[in-house]
N, C-alpha and C positions, 0 to 999 in steps of 0.2 A: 861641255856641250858646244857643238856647232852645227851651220847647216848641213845638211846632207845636200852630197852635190847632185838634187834633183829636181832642176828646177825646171817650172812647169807652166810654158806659157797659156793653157787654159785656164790653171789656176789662178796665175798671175790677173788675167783679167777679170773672172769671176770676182775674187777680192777686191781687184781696185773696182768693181759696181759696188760692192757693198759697202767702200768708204765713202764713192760720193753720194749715196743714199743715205750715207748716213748723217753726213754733216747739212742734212735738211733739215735734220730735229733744231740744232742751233740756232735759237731764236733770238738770244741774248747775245751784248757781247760786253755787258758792263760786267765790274767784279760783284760777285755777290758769293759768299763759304761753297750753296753750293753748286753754283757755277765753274768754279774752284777744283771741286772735287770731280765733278764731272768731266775736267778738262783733263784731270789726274789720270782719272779711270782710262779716258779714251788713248791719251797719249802712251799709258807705260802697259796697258792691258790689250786696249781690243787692237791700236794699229799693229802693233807690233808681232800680234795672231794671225794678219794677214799676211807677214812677210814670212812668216814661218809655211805657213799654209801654201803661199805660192812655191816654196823652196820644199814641199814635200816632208817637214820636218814634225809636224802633226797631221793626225786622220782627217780623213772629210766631216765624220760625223759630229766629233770633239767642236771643229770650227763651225758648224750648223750651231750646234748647241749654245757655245759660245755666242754668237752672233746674234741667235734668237735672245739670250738674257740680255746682252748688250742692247738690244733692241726696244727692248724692254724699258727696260731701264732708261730709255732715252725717249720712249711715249713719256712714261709717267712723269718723269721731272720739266717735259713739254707742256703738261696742265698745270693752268696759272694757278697754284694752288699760296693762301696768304693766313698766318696769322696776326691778327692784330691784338700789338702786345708792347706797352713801353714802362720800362723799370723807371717810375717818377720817386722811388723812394730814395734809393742809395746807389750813387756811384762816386766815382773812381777817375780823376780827371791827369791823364799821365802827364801832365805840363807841371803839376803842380805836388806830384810825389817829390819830397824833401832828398837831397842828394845824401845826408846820414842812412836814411831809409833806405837808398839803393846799396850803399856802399856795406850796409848791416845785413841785407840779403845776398849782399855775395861771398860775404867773411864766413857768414854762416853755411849759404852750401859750401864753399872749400872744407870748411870744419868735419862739416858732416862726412862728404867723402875721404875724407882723409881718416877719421875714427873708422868709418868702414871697409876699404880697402887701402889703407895705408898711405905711403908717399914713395914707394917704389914704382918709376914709372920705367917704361919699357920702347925707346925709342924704335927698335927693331917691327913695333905695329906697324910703321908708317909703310911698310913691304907690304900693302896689304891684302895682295892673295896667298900670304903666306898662312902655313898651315900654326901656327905661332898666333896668330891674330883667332882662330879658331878655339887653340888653344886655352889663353887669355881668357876669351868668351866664357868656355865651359868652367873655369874655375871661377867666374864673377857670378856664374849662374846659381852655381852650389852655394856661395855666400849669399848671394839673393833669396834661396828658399828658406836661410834662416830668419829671414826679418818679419817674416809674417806679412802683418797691413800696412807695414812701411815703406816694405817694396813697392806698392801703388804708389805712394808719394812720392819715395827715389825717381819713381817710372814720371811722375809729372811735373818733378823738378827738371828733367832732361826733354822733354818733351814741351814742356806749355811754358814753364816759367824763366828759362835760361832762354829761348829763343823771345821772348816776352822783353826781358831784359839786354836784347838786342836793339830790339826795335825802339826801348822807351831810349837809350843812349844815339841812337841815331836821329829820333825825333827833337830831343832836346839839345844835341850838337856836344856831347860831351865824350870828346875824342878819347879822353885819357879813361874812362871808364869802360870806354868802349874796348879799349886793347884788354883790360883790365880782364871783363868777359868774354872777351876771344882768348883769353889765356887761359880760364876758368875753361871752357869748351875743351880747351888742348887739352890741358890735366884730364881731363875725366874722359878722353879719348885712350892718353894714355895708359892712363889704369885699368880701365875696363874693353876697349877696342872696337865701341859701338860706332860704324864709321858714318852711320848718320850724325852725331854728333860732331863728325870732324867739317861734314860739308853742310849741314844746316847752314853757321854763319854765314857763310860764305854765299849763298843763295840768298838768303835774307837782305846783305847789302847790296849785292849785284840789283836785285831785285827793286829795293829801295831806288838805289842810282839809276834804275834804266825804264821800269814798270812805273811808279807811281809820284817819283822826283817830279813836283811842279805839271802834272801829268791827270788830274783829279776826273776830265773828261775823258782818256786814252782810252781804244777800246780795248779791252783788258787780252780777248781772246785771241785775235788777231796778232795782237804785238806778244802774248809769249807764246803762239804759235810758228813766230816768225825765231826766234830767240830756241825754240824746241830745235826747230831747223838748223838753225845756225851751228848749232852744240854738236849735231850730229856730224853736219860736214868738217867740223873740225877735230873731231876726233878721228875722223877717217884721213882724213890729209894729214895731222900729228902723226898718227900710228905709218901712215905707206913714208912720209919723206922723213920722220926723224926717227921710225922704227922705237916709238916711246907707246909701248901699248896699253898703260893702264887705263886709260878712257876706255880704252874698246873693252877691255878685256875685265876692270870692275864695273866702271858705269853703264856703257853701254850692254855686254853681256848680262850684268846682275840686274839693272835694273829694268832695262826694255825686254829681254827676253825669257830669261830665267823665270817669272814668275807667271807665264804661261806653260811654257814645258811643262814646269811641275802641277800650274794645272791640270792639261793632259793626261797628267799621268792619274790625278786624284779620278778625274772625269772614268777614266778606264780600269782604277780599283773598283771604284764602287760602281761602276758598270755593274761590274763582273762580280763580285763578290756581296752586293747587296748594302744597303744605307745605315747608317748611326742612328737613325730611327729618333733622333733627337738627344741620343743617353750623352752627350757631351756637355750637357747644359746641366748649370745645377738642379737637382732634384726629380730631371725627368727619367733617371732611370728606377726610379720605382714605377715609373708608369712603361718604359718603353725596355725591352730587350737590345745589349747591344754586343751583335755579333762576330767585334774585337778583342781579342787579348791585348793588345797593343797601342804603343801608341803611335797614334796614325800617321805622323810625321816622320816618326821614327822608320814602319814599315816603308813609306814610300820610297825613304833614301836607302835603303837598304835594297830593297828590290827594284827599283828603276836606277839608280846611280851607283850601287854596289859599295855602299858607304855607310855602315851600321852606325855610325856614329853620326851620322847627318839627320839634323830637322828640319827636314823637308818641308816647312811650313805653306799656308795657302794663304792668297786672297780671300777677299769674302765672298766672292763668286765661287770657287772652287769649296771654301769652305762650304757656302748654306748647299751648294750641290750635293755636299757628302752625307747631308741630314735625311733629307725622301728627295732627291731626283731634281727636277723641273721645277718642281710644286714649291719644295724649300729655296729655289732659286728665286724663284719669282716671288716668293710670300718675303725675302729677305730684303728684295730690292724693292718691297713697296716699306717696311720697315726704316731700308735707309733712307727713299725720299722722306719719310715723316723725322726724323729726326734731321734731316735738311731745312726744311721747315722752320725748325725752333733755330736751327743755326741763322736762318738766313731773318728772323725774326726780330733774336736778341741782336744782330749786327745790321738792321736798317738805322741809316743817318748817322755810322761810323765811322772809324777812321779806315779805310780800304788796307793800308801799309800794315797797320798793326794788326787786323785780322789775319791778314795773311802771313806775318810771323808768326801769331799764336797757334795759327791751326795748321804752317806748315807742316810740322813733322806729321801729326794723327793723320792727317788727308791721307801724306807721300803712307804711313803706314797701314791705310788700308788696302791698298795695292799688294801688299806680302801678310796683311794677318787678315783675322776673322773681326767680325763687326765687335762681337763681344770684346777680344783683346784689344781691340781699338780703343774703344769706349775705356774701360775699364786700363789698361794696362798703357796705351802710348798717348796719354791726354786726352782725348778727344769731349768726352763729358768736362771735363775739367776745362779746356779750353772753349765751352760752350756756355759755362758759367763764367766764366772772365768776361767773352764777348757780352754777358748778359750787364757786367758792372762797369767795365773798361770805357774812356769817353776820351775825346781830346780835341780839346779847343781848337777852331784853326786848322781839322782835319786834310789828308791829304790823301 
């Protein structure tokens, strides 16, 4: 994928009106989950729809659509909407977790992944537009449909509890623990090739050292706004003067662009071919007809990328699109503001640092999965009950 060299100074400015209109809605600019996720959605979803948009690289109508959920989406979580809710029974004070405790939960995940996919690792991942690293993938996948209800836990040990066990070795100053689990990280990079797990850490300390270090008042949106900025011109200047292009070409490519295209493309399936009608969720297809053979990730990469072996997966935007239209779009993104809500609930008078370890990955993964696989499959439930127990003295 790239741009198509047609670029379109009407579009161009159309677009750039609908980014400063939009950044009206930002009312906040302290951290709160999900302010968080909102900053997620705008930065890696809707900006990055407008540069396509001006470059002629999607349809007018797609970006309307687009634009209007985004829109949406950014009234609603505009209404001071507030649960009042405080866990007085039982918590969880990460100052005062015993270091056998920590050092027992990391013997144990290496255990576990090692009895599951072994100790053969495969340094050739770290190529990682290599079709090898794809590779890798599908046969960790096959082994995952064997575990049944473990794979959810596998799925929240990588997501919630390994970036969790970042954050508590960073809060408590324990350097050697800390390499300990950035090596843990490595290992199950290597093994499996999941390359959010290779730059979690890594965002997480950055993050630590620059966002929330001695920083408690910083305004949260402005400063990794500034930091979004920063990352981009320097993958552009890496990639023209050292000709070192994997920023542009995994991060920025994969993660700003790519998951709108394949938007697009979902947007203009089910244009065309008519909605899931909901039969994707469990149980609703005894109630609803659903007028695929296929699975729908599957067809997209096969007919828009000429890749039958590509899972073309969605956002949540493009996913609740594919259920009835508009309707599931908008009925979805008042869904996610309430489950913002309980996030932003169970994490008032927290630790800002440690939130935002826990819920990094689920956020950055609702950006490429569906709400349900969120929740359920990249921690996100799981990291909303942490926030609900997790506390720490001397917060930061």
């Amino acid at each position: 994928m790239g741009f198509y060299q047609n670029f379109s100074l009407t579009k161009y400015i159309l677009s750039f009106a609908v980014i400063i209109l939009s950044t009206l809605f930002f009312r906040t600019f302290t951290f709160t989950p999900s302010i968080m996720l909102l900053i997620f959605i705008y930065f890696i979803l809707f900006l990055p729809s407008s540069t396509l948009y001006a470059f002629e690289t999607i349809p007018s109508d797609f970006y309307f659509k687009w634009s209007l959920i985004f829109f949406f989406i950014l009234f609603i979580f505009s209404i001071p909407l507030k649960i009042n809710f405080k866990n007085t029974f039982f918590t969880i004070n990460v100052n005062k977790i015993s270091k056998f405790f920590l050092y027992f939960v990391l013997i144990s995940i290496l255990t576990i992944y090692i009895y599951i996919f072994g100790t053969e690792i495969n340094f050739n991942l770290f190529s990682l537009a290599s079709e090898e690293v794809y590779g890798t993938r599908s046969s960790v996948s096959e082994i995952k449909k064997n575990l049944g209800l473990f794979n959810y836990i596998l799925s929240n040990i990588q997501t919630a509890i390994l970036p969790l066990l970042v954050g508590i070795a960073l809060i408590q100053k324990d350097y050697i623990y800390l390499v300990l689990t950035l090596s843990l990280f490595l290992f199950i990079f290597l093994v499996t090739s999941y390359k959010m797990i290779l730059f979690a850490p890594s965002l997480i300390i950055i993050s630590f050292a620059t966002l929330f270090n001695n920083s408690g008042n910083r305004v949260f949106l402005i400063t990794l706004a500034s930091f979004y900025l920063l990352f981009l011109s320097l993958s552009f200047i890496i990639d023209y003067f050292f000709d070192f292009k994997l920023m542009n070409f995994i991060l920025v490519r994969r993660i700003l662009f790519l998951p709108t295209l394949v938007s697009s493309h979902y947007f203009d399936l089910f244009q065309s071919s008519g909605f899931t009608n909901f039969t994707d969720l469990p149980l609703m297809n005894f109630f609803t007809h659903n007028p695929f053979d296929y699975k729908i990730s599957s067809m997209v990469g096969e007919f828009y990328f000429n890749r039958p072996d590509m899972n073309a997966n969605a956002n949540f935007i493009a996913d609740s699109y594919s259920k009835f239209g508009m309707f599931s779009a908008f009925l979805y993104a008042i869904i996610l503001r309430i489950i913002c809500l309980f996030m932003d609930c169970f994490s008032y008078n927290k630790s800002s640092f440690l939130l935002f370890a826990i819920f990094l990955i689920p956020i950055f993964s609702i950006t490429n999965s569906s709400i349900t696989a969120t929740l359920l499959t990249h921690g996100l439930l799981f990291s909303i009950v942490l926030s609900l127990f997790l506390v720490e003295e001397n917060y930061i």
